[in-house]
PASEBA-1860 file (N, C-alpha, C; in nm, 3 decimals):
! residues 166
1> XXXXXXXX> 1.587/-2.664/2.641/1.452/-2.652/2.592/1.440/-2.523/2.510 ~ 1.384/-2.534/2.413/1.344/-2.435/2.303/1.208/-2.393/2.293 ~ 1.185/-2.272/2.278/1.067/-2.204/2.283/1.069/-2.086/2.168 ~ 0.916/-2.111/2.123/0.908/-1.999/2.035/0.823/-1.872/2.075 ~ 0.887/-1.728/2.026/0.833/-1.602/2.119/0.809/-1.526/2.000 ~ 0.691/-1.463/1.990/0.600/-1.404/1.895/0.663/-1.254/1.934 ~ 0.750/-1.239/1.837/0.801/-1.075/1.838/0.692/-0.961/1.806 ~ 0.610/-0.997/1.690/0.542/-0.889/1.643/0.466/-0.911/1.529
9> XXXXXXXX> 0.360/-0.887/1.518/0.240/-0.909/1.388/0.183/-0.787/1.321 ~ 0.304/-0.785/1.153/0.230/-0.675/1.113/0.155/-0.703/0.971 ~ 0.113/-0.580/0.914/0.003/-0.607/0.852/0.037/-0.517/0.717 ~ 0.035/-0.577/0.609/0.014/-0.449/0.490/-0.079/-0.463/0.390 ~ -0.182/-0.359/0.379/-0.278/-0.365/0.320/-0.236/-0.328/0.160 ~ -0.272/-0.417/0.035/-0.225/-0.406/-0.122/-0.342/-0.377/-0.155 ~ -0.298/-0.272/-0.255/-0.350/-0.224/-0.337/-0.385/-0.263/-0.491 ~ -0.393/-0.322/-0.570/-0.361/-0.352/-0.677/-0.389/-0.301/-0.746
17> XXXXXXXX> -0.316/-0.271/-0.900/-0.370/-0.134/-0.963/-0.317/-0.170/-1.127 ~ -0.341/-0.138/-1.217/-0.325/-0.268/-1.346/-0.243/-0.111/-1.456 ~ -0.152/-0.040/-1.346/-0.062/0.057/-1.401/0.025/0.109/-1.311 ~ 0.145/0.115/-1.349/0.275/0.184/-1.265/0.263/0.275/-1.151 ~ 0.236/0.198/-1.033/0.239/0.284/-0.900/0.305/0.379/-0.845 ~ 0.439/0.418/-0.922/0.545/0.490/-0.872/0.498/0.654/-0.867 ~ 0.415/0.679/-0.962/0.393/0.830/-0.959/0.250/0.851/-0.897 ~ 0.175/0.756/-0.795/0.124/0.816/-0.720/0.062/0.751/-0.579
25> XXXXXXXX> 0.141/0.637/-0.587/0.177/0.573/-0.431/0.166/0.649/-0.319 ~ 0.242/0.727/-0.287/0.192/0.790/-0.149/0.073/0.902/-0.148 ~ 0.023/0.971/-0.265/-0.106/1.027/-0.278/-0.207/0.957/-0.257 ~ -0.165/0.845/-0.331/-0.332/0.714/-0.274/-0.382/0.686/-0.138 ~ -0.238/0.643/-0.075/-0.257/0.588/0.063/-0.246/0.772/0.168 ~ -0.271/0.843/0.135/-0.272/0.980/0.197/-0.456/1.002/0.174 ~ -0.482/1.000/0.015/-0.607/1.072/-0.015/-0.742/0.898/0.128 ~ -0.632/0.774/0.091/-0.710/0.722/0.158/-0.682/0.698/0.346
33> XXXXXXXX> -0.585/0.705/0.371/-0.609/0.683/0.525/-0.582/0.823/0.588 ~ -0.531/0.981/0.515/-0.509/1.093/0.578/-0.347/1.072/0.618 ~ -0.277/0.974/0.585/-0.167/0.962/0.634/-0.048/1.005/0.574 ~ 0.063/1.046/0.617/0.109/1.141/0.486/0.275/1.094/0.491 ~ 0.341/1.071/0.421/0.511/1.035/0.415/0.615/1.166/0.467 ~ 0.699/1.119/0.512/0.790/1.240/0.535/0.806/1.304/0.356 ~ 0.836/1.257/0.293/0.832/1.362/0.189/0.747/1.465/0.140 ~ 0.633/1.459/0.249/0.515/1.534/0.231/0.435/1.625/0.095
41> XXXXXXXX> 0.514/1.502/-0.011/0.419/1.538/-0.126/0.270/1.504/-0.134 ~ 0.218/1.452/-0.053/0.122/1.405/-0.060/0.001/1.460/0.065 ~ 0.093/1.636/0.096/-0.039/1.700/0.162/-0.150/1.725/0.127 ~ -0.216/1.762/-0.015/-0.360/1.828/-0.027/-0.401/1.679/-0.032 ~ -0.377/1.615/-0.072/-0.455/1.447/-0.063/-0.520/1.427/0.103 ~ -0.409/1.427/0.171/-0.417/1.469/0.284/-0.584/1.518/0.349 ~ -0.553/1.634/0.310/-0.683/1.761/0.329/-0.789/1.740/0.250 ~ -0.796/1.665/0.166/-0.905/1.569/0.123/-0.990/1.468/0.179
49> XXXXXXXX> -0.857/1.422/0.240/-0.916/1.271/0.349/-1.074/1.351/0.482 ~ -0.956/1.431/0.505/-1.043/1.508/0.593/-1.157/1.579/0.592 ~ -1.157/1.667/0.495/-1.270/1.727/0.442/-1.366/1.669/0.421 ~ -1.366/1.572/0.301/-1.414/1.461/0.263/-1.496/1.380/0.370 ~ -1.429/1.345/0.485/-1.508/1.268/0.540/-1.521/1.328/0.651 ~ -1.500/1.455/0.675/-1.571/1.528/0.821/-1.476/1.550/0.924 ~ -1.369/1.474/0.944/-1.305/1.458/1.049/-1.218/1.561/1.101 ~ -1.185/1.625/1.226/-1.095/1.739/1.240/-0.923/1.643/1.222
57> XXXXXXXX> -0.876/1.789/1.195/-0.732/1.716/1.174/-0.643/1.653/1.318 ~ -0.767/1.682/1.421/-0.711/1.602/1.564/-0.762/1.472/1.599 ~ -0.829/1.418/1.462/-0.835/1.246/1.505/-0.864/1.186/1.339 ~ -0.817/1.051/1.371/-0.821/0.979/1.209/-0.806/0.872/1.254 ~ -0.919/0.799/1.247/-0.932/0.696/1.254/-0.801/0.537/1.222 ~ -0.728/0.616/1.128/-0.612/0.496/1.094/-0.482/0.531/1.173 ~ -0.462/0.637/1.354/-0.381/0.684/1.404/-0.380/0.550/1.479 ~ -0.238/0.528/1.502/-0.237/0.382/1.591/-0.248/0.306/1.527
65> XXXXXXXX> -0.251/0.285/1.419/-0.274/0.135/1.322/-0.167/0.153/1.184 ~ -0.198/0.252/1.114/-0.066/0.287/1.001/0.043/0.307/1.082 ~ 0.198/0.291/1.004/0.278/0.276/1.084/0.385/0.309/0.927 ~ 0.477/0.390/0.990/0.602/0.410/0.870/0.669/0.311/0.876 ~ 0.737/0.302/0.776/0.835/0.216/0.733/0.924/0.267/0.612 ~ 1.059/0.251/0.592/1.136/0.316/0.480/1.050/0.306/0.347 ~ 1.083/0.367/0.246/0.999/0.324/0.142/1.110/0.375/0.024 ~ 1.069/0.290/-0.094/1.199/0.300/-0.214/1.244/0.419/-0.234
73> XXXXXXXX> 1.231/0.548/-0.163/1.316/0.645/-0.157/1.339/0.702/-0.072 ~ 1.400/0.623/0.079/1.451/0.602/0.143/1.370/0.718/0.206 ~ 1.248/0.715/0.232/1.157/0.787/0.302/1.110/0.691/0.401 ~ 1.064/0.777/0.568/0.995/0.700/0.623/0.843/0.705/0.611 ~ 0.783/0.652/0.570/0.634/0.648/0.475/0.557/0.514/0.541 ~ 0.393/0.579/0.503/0.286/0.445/0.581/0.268/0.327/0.434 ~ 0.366/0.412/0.306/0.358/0.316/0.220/0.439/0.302/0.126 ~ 0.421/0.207/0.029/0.547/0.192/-0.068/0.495/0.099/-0.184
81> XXXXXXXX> 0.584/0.170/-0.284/0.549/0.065/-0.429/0.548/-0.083/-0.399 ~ 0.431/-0.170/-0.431/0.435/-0.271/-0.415/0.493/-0.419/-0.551 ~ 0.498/-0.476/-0.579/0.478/-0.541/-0.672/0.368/-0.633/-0.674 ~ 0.306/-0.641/-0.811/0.233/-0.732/-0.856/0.256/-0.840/-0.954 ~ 0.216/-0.944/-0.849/0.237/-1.081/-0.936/0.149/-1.050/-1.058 ~ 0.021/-1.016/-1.103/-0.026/-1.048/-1.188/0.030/-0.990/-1.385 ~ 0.133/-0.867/-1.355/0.196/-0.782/-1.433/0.327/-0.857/-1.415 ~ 0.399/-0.843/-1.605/0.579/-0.846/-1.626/0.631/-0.701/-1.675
89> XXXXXXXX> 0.718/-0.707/-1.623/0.836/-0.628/-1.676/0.940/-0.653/-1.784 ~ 0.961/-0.626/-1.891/1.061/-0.679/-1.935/1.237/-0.607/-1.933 ~ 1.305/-0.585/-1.949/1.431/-0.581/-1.928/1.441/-0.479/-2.007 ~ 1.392/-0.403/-2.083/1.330/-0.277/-2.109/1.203/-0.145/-2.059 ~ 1.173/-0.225/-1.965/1.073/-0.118/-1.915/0.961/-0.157/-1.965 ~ 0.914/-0.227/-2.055/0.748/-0.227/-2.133/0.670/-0.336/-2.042 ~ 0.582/-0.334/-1.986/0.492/-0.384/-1.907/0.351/-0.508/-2.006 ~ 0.288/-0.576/-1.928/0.229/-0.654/-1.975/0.166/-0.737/-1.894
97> XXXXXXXX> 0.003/-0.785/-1.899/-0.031/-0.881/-1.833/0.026/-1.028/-1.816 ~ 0.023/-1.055/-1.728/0.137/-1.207/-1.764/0.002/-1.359/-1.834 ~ 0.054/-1.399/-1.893/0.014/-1.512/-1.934/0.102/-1.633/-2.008 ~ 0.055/-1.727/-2.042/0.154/-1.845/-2.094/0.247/-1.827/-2.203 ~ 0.184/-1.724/-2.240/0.269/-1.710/-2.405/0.403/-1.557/-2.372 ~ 0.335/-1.498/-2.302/0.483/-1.393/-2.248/0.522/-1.384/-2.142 ~ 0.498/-1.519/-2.028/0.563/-1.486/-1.946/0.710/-1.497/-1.924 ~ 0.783/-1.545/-2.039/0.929/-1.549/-1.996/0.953/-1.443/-2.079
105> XXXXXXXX> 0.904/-1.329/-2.143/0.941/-1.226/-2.188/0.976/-1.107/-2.077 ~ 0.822/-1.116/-2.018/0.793/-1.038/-1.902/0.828/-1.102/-1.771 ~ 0.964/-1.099/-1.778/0.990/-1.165/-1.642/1.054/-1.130/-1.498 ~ 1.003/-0.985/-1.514/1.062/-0.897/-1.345/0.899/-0.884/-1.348 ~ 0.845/-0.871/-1.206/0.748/-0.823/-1.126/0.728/-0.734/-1.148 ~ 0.619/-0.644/-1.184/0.568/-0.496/-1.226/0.556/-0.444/-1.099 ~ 0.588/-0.272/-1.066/0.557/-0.211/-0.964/0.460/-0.140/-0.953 ~ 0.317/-0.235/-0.984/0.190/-0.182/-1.045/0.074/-0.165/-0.903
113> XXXXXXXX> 0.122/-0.170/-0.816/0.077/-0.219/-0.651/0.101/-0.079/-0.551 ~ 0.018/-0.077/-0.455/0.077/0.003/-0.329/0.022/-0.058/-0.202 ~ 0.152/-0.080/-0.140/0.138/-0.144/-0.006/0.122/-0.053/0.126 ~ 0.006/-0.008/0.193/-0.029/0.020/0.329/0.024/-0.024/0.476 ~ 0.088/0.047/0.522/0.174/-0.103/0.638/0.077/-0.007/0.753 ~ 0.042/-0.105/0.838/-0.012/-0.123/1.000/0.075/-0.196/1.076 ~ 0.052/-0.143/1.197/0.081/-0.227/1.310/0.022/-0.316/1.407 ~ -0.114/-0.287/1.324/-0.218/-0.382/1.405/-0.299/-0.431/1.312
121> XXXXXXXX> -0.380/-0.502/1.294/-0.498/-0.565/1.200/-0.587/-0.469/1.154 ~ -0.607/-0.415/1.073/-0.671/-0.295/1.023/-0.848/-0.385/1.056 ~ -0.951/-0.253/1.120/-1.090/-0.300/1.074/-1.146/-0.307/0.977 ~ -1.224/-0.383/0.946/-1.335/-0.412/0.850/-1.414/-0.253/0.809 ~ -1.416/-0.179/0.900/-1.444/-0.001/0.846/-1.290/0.050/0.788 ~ -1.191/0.044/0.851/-1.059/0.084/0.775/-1.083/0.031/0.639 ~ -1.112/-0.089/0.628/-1.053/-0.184/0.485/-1.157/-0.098/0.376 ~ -1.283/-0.115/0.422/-1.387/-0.065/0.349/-1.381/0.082/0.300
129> XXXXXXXX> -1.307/0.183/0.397/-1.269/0.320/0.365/-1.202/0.298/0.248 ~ -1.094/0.245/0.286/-0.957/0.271/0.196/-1.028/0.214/0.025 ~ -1.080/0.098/0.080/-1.162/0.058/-0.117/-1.189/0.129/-0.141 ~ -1.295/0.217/-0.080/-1.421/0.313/-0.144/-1.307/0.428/-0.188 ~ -1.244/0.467/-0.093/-1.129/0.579/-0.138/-1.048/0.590/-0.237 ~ -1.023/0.414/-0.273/-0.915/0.421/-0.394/-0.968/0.427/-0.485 ~ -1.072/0.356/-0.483/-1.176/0.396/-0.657/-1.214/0.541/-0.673 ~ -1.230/0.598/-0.579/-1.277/0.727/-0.593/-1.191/0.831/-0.638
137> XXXXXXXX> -1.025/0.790/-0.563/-0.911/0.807/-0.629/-0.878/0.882/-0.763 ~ -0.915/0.742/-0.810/-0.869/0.722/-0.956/-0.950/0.768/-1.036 ~ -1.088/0.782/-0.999/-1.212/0.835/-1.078/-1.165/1.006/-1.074 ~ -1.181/1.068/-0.922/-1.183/1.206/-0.927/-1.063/1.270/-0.909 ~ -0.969/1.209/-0.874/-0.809/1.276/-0.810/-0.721/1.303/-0.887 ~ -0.699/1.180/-0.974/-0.551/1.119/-1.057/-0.616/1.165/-1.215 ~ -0.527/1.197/-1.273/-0.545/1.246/-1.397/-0.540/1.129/-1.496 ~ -0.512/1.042/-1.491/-0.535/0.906/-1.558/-0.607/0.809/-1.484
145> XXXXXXXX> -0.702/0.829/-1.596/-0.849/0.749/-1.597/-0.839/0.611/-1.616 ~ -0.725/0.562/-1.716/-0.709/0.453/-1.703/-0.688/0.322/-1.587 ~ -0.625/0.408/-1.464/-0.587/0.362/-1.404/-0.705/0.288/-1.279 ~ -0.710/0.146/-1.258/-0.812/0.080/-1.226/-0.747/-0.027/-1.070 ~ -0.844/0.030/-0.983/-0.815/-0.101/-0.877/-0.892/-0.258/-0.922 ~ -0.792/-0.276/-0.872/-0.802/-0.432/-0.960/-0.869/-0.569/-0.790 ~ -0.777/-0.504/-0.765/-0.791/-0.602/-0.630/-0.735/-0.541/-0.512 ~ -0.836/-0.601/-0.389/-0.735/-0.535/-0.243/-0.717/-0.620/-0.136
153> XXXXXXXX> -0.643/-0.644/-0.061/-0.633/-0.792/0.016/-0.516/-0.751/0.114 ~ -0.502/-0.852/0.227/-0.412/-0.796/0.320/-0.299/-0.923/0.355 ~ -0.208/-0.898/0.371/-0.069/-0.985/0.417/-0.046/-0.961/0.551 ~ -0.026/-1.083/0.638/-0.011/-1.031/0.808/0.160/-1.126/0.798 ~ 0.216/-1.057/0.819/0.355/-1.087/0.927/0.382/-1.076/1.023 ~ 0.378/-1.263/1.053/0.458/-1.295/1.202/0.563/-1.276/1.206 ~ 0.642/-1.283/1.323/0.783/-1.263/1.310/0.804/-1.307/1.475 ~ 0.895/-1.452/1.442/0.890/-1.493/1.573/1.041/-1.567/1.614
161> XXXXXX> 1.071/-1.555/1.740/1.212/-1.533/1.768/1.246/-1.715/1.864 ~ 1.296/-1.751/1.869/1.367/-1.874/1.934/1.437/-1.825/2.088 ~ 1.392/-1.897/2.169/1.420/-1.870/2.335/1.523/-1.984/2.356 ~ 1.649/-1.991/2.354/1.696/-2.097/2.371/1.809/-2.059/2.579 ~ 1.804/-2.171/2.647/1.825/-2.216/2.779/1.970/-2.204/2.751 ~ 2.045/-2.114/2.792/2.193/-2.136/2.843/2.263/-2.170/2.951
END
């Protein structure tokens, strides 16, 4: 008899962002949940979170719920460049919205995204922070203005294991 056993349900909250996430991915998810990567470039963001919203640096609401995970430079981090379906890449580096007429031009996934990882189901006050935070972000933080949240939405992973009778 075979049985299925629910290892673990996690969660990563996307960011979507309609320009190259790489140069300020872990500042975002710092200025928004206070959470910070071992590479700890992303302290005064940090001290923003806090200030900003009152809190002493002995509680934060996203403790117990963000959760590290490696991230593309082999950091353990609460986040990491994501990709977005809605952006191409082309085989040169030049970026582009995808549509019918270039999408086989633009045909690698843009790393125009930043992914938030939890270990638990983030609340409906978490989710709502982190929006209000990322627009605010990009308005007062980041030196390019261009740069626009586009969309934010969450991915849950099951991950479940087979019990088999020997």
């Amino acid at each position: 008899m075979e049985n299925q056993v629910l290892l673990s349900e996690d969660y990563a909250l996307i960011i979507d962002t309609n320009k190259e996430s790489l140069d300020f991915c872990c500042e975002l998810c710092s200025y928004c949940t206070g959470m910070i990567s071992e590479g700890e470039v992303d302290l005064k963001y940090s001290d923003a979170f806090y200030e900003d919203l009152k809190f002493s640096q002995n509680y934060n609401p996203f403790a117990g719920y963000c959760m590290d995970k490696l991230d593309e430079n082999g950091d353990y981090s609460p986040c990491s460049v994501w990709l977005n379906k809605k952006y191409g890449i082309d085989e040169n580096g030049n970026s582009a919205e995808l549509n019918e007429e270039n999408y086989s031009s633009y045909e690698y996934p843009a790393p125009f995204s930043v992914g938030i990882f939890f270990c638990k189901k983030p609340t409906q006050q978490q989710i709502e922070i982190i929006k209000e935070r990322a627009n605010k972000f990009f308005l007062e933080m980041y030196n390019e203005q261009s740069v626009k949240v586009e969309k934010v939405y969450l991915i849950k992973y099951t991950k479940y294991a087979e019990e088999q009778l020997i």
